[in-house]
C-alpha positions in Angstrom: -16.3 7.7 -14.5 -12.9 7.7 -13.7 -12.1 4.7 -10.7 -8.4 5.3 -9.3 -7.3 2.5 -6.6 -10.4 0.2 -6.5 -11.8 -1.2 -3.1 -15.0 -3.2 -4.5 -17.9 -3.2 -2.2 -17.4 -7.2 -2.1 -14.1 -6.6 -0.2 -13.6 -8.1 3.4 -10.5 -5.4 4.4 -9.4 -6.6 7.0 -8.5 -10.0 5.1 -7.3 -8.1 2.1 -4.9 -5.9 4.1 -2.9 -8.9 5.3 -2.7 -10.5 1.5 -2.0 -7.3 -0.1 0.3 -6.2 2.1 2.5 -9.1 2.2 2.3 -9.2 -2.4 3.5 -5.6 -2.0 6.4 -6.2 0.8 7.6 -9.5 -1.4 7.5 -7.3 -4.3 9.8 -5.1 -2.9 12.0 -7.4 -1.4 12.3 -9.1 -5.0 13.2 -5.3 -6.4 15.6 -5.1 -4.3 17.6 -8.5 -5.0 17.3 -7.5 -8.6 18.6 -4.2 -8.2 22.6 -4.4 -8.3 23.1 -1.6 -6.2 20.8 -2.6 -3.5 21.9 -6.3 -3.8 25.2 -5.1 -2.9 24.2 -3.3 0.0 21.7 -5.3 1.6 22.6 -9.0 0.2 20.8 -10.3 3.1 17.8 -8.3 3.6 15.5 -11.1 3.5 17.1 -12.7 6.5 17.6 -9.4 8.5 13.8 -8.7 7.8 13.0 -12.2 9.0 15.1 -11.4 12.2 13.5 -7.9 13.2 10.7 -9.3 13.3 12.0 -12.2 15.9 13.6 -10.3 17.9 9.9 -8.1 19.0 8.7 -7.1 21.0 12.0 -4.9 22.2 11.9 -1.7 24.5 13.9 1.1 22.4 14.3 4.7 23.0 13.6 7.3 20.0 13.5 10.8 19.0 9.9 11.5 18.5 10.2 12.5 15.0 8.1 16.1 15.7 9.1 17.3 19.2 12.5 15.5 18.6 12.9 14.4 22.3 13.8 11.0 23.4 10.8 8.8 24.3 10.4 5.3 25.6 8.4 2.8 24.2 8.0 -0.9 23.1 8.0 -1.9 19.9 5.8 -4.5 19.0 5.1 -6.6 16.3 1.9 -5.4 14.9 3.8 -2.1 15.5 7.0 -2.7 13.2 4.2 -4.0 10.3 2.4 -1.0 10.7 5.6 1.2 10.3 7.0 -1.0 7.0 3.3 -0.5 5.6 2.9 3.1 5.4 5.8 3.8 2.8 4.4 0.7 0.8 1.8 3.1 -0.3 4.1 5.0 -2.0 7.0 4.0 -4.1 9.3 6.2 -3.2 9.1 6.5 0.2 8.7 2.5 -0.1 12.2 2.7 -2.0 14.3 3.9 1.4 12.4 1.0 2.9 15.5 -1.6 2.4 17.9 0.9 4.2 15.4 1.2 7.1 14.8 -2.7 7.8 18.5 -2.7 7.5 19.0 -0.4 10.4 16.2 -1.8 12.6 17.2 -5.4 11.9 20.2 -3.9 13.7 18.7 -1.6 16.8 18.5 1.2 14.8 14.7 2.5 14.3 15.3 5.9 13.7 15.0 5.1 10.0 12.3 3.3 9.8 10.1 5.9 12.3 11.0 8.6 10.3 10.3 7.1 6.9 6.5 6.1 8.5 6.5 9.6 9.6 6.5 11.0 5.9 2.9 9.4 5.0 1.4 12.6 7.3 2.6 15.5 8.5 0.7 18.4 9.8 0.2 20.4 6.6 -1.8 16.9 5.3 -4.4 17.0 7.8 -7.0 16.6 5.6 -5.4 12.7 4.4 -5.6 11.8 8.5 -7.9 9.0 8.5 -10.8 9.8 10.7 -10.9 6.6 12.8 -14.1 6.7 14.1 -15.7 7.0 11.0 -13.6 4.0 9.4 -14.7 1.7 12.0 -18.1 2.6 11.7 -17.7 1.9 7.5 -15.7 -1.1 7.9 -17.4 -2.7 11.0 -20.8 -2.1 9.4 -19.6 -3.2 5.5 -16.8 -5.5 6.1 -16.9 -7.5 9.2 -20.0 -9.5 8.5 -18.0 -10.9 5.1 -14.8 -11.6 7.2 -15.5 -15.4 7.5 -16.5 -16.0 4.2 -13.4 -13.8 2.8 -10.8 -16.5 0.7 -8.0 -14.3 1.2 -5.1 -15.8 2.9 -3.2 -14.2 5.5 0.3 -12.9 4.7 3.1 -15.1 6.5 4.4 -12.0 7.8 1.3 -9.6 8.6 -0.9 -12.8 9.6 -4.2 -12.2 11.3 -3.0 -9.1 13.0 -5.2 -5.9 11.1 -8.3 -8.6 11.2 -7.9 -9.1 14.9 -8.0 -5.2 15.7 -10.8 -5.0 14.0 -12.7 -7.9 15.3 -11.7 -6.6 18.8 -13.1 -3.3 18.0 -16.5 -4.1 16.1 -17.1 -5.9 18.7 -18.3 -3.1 20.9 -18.4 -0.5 17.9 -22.0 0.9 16.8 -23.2 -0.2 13.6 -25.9 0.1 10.7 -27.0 -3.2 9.1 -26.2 -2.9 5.5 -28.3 -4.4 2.5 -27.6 -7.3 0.4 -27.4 -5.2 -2.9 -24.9 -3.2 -1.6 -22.2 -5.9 -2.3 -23.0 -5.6 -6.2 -21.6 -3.9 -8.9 -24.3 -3.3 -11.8 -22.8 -3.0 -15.4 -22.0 0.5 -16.3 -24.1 2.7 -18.3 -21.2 4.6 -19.2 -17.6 4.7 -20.0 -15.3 3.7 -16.8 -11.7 4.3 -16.6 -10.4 1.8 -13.5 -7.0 2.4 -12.6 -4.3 0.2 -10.2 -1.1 0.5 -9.0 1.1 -2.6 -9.7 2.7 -2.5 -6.1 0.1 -0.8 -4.1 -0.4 -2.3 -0.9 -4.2 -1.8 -0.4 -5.7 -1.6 -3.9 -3.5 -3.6 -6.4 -5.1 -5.0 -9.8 -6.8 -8.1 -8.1 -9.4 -5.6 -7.3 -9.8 -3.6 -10.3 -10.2 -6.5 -12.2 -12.7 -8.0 -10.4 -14.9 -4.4 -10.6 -13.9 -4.6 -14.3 -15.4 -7.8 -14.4 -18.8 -6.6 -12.7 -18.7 -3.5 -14.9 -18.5 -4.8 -18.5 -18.1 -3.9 -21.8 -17.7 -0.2 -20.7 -15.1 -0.7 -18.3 -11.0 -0.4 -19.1 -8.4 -1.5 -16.8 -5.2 0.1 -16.6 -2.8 -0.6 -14.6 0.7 1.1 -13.8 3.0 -1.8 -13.4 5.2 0.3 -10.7 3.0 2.7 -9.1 1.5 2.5 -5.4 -1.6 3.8 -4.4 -3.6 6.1 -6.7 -2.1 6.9 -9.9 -4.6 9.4 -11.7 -1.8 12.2 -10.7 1.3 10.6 -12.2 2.5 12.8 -15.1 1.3 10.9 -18.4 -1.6 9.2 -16.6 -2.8 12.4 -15.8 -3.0 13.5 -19.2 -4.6 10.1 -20.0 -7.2 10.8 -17.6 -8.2 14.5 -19.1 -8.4 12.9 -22.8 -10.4 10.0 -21.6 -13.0 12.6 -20.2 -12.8 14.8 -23.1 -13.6 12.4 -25.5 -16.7 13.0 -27.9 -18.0 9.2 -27.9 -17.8 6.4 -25.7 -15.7 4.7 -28.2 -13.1 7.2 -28.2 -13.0 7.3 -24.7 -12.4 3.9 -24.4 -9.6 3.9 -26.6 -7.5 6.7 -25.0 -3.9 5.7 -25.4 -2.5 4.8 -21.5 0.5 3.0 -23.3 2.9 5.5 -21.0 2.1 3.8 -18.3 4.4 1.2 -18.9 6.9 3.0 -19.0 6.8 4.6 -15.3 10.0 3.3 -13.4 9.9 1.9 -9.7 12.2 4.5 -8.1 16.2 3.1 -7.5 16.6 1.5 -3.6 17.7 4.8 -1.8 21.5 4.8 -0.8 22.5 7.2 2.5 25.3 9.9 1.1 28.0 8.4 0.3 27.2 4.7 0.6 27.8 4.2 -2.9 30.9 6.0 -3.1 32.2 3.3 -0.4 31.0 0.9 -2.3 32.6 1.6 -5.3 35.8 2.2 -3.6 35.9 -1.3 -1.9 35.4 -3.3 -5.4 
């Protein structure tokens, strides 16, 4: 069995969106300052996130990023959050992230629009999330463990993502779920249970935790700067084919997911010619 972004059935998600979300936004913000490059040119990005978020809600006019006309709308907080999450799910969309808070933080949102825009398009139909039946799952799994959840909420996502859906299962039909649902037996078999080190939904708290419940035929391996779902990332792909091709257990537990390491968080993204003007002004 091959396990590739772990949600545990134990998980509350609407608490563990606003934890993991904020881990995976600190962690980029903390790429960032130890980045030269984007050090030099966003030295205060911390402080200009912090400020785009004080300044909502604002009335701004876009191009809608598919019929490209100008449309009116107001930008709320809970709005600007959802934006900056999307690309957390993948590192490099996530990596043009610092340029886009930049340009909001200063009343330009085109950036950051766009970039949210890149998570779907119409080709990916298929990865739409169909939002009835995700409230039906989560308001039927999830809500009844919200209270008891001991995740913290994010400073900057807060309570938002728990509040929609509190609002929604409110009036939202649902099944009643049993209590055996919520555990994990150990694992007959061989389990490969893979995390991204930065993703924003599933990071390695999780897969540990299932690893945990699993046992002695569970393996955790994480890829330190990968975002969500990793079982298609070049070497870990080939990790994954020798795991299930293995003739024993043993073997299969012992398949070599060393390159995983050595998977690089892609370089802050610099528009053309920003880094030409910034070598030229040192």
């Amino acid at each position: 069995v091959v396990l590739d972004g772990v949600a545990p059935p134990d998980m509350a998600l609407p608490a563990s969106f606003s934890t993991d979300n904020q881990a995976a936004l600190a962690a980029l913000l903390a790429a960032c300052a130890a980045e030269a490059g984007c050090q030099a040119r966003h030295p205060q990005l911390r402080a200009q996130w912090t400020a785009l978020l004080q300044g909502l809600p604002r009335t701004v006019t876009l191009a809608h990023p598919v019929t490209g006309r100008d449309e009116t709308l107001t930008l709320t907080r809970e709005t600007v959050l959802g934006l900056v999450r999307a690309p957390l799910y993948m590192p490099v969309l996530a990596s043009a992230l610092p340029h886009a808070v930049a340009e909001a933080a200063q009343g330009r949102y085109a950036a950051l629009l766009g970039l949210a825009s890149a998570m779907g398009t119409a080709r990916d139909s298929e990865l739409r999330l169909a939002a009835g039946m995700h409230f039906s799952v989560v308001c039927a799994e999830d809500l009844p463990r919200l209270d008891g959840s001991g995740d913290r909420p994010g400073a900057d996502f807060g309570a938002s993502f728990a509040d929609l859906y509190l609002k929604t299962c409110a009036h939202w039909p649902r099944g009643t779920v049993p209590a055996a649902f919520y555990r994990m037996p150990v694992a007959p078999v061989p389990v490969l249970v893979l995390s991204g080190g930065i993703d924003p939904v599933t990071p390695p708290r999780h897969g540990e935790r299932a690893v945990q419940a699993l046992g002695a035929k569970a393996r955790h391996v994480v890829v330190p700067h990968a975002g969500h779902g990793v079982m298609g990332l070049g070497c870990m792909r080939d990790a994954v084919f020798r795991f299930v091709d293995a003739a024993s257990d043993d073997e299969a537990l012992k398949v070599d997911a060393g390159c995983a390491q050595g998977i690089p968080r892609p370089p802050a993204f610099a528009p053309v010619g920003a880094v030409a003007a910034q070598e030229a002004s040192r």
